[in-house]
N, C-alpha and C positions, 0 to 999 in steps of 0.2 A: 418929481418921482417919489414913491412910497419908500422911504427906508425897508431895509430887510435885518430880520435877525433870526438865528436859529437858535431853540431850546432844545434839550435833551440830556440826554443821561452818558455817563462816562462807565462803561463797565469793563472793568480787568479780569483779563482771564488769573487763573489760578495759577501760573507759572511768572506772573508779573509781580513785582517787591509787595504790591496789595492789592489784596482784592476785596472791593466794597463799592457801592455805588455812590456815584459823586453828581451831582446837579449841575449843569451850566449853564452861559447862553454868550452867544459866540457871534458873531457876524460872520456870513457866507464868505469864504474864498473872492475877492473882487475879479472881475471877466472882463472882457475888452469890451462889452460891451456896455459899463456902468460910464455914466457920465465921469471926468478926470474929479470932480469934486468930491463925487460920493466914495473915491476909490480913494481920495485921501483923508476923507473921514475915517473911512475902515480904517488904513494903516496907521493912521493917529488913534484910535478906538484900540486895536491892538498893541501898540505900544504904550498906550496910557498901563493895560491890564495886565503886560507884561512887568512894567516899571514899580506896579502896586502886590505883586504877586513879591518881584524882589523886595521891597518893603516886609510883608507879610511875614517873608522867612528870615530877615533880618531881626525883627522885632521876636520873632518865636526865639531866635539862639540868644538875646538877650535874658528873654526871662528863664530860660533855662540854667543862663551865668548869673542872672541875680538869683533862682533859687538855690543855689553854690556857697555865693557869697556870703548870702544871710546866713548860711549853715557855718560857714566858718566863723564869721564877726559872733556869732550869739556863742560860740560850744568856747572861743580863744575869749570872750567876757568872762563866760561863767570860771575861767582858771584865773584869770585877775582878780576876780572877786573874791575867791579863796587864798589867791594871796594876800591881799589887803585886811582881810577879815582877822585872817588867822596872825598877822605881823600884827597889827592891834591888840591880840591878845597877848602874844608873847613880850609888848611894849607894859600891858596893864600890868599884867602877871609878874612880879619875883620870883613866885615858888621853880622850882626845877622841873618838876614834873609836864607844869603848865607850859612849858618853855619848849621843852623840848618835844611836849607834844604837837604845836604850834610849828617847832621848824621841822620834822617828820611832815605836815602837811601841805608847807609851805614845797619842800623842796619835792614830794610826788607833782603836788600842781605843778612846779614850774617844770620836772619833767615831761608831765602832758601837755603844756606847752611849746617844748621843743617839737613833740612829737607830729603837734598840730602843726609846728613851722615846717616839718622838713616836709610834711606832705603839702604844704602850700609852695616848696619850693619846686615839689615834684610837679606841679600843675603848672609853674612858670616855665618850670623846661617845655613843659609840651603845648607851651600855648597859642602857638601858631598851626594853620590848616595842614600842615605838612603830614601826610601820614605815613607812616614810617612802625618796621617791627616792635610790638609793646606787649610787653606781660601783662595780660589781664590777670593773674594773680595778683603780682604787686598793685594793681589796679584797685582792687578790690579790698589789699589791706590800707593803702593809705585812705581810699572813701571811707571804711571801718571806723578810722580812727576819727574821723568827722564824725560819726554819725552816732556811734556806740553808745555814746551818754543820753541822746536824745531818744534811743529808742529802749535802754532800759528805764528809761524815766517812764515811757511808755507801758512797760512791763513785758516788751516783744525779744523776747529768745532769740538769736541769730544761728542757724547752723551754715557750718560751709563743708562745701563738696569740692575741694578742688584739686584735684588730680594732675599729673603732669601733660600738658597741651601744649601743641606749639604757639609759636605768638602770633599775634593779630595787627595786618597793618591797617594801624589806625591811629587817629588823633587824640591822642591819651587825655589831652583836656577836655577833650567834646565827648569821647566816650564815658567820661566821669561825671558830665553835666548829665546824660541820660539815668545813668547808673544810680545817682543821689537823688532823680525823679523821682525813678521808680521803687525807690526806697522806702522817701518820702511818702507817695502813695500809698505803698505797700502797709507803713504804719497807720496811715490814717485810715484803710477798710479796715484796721481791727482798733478800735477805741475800749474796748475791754482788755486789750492784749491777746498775746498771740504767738506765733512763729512764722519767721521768714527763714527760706532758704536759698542762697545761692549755690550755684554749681557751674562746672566747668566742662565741656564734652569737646573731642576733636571730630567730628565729621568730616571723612577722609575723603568718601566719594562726593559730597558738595563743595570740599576743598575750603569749610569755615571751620572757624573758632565758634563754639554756642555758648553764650552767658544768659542763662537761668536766675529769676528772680521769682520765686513763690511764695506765696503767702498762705496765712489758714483765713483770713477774714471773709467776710460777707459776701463775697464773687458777685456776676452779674448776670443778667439774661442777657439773652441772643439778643433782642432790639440794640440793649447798650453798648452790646458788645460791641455792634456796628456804625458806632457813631462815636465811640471814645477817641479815633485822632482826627475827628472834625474838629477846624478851629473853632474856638471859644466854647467846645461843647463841656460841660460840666456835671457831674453827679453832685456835685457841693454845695453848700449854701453860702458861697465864699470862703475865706481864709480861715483858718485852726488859728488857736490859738498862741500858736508860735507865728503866723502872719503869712503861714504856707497854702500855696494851692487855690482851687476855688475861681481861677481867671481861664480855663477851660486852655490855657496854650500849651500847658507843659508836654503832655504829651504828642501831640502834635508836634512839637520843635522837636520831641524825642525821634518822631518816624522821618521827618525831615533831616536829620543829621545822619540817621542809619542808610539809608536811602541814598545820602550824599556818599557815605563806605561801601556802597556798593554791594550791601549787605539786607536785609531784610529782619523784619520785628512781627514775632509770633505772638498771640495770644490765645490763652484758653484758660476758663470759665466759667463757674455755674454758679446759681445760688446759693447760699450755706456752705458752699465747699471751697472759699479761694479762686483766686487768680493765679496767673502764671506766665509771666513776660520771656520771653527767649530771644535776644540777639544771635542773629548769624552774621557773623563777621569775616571777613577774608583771611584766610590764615594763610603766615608767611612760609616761605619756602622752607625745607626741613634745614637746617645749618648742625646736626649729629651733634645738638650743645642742650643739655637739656634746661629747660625753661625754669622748674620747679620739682622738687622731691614731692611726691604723692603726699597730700594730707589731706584723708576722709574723716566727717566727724557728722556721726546721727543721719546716715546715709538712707533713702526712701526716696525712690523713684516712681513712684507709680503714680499717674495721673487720675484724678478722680473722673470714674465713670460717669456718662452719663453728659460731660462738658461740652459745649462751644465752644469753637477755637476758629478765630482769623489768623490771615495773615498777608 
């Protein structure tokens, strides 16, 4: 007997976590009346694709944790290396001046080191799936503190918008591997420099937390808009030259992790005008304990007309 397989299209409506069109090809439903052989090809066939599907998403949360990793190992090098350097000097040196400038620099680096360690301790606390009430504020200073050197190197301005909101239950580790993505990202559409901004919003009647990541760089057309959390799909020519990006998964693993919260990932878009990433997240029950004192800074909300926007 002829094998059967069905091809088609997967479309979501706009009320489902995404909407975009997805490719498949499936074997039919098996019937009583397939021979018992061809009926347990299917369920072998199905199970093989379910089994490679969890792979798939395993493999996307790793590159997500190594593009984490690499950010912490390169930013916690470059403060040893100013210690080393600068202890050197103050070893060459006799003069006082020299001495003391040397341990003024030594001891700010090993400051930022500390500061590098506590946020890496804060990413142990939450390093289990468990989701559970998290200040995305706090969230957002200790990824800062990872990131801030890489992106003034950059020459990309940061503003933040972050307001008092309730918390979000979520898995503060995996929401930080998305966060330092699209960060990531956000630096490398502006290779001249630029501004990003994050923001904070409570949407009461969707009952989320929304974290806003905007850029000014180069945005993108409608075609790409629609194919950026296809796996391996890429805009890049491979990895920058810090060794980021470029293997088309990051974002992908992004909308797989938001998607696991129960939460959905906005995009909007255009050419010459930026990008603009928005988590909605689940926001926890109100507990009359406030999260964060309001801190606004270079505040501008307006979406550039004219954008495409998924989600």
């Amino acid at each position: 007997m002829t094998s059967r397989c069905q091809i088609g299209v997967k479309l979501r409506h706009p009320g489902s976590p995404s909407n975009f069109l997805e490719p498949f090809a499936a074997p039919p439903p098996p019937t009583a009346d397939d021979p018992p052989g061809m009926q347990r090809s299917t369920e072998e066939l199905e199970a093989r694709i379910a089994q490679l599907e969890t792979q798939l998403r395993q493999a996307q949360k790793m590159a997500a944790l190594g593009e984490l990793v690499g950010t912490i190992t390169h930013e916690f090098n470059n403060q040893l290396m100013t210690i080393l350097n600068y202890a050197k000097m103050g070893l060459r040196y006799a003069d006082e001046p020299t001495r003391t400038k040397a341990f003024d620099k030594i001891h700010n680096a090993a400051q930022r080191s500390a500061k590098i360690t506590n946020s890496v301790l804060g990413m142990a606390r939450n390093r289990s799936s468990q989701k559970e009430p998290t200040s995305l504020a706090k969230l957002i200073d200790e990824t800062m503190v990872l990131l801030e050197r890489e992106l003034q190197k950059y020459r990309v301005a940061v503003e933040l918008d972050l307001p008092e909101v309730p918390q979000a239950i979520v898995s503060g580790n995996q929401i930080q591997q998305v966060l330092v993505n699209l960060l990531v990202n956000a630096r490398q559409a502006m290779p001249n420099g630029g501004r990003v901004r994050l923001s904070l919003r409570h949407d009461a009647e969707a009952h989320t937390v929304d974290l806003s990541v905007r850029d000014s760089g180069v945005g993108m057309d409608t075609a790409t808009l629609h194919k950026i959390f296809d796996p391996y799909f890429s805009t890049k020519q491979g990895p920058d030259e810090t060794g980021k990006g470029g293997t088309g998964i990051g974002l992908s693993a992004c909308r797989e992790i938001i998607e696991q919260h129960g939460g959905r990932i906005r995009v909007e878009s255009a050419p010459g005008r930026g990008t603009c990433f928005t988590l909605k997240l689940p926001a926890a029950a109100p507990t009359g304990d406030a999260v964060r004192a309001p801190h606004i800074s270079n505040v501008g909300t307006s979406a550039p007309s004219g954008s495409a926007s998924i989600q």
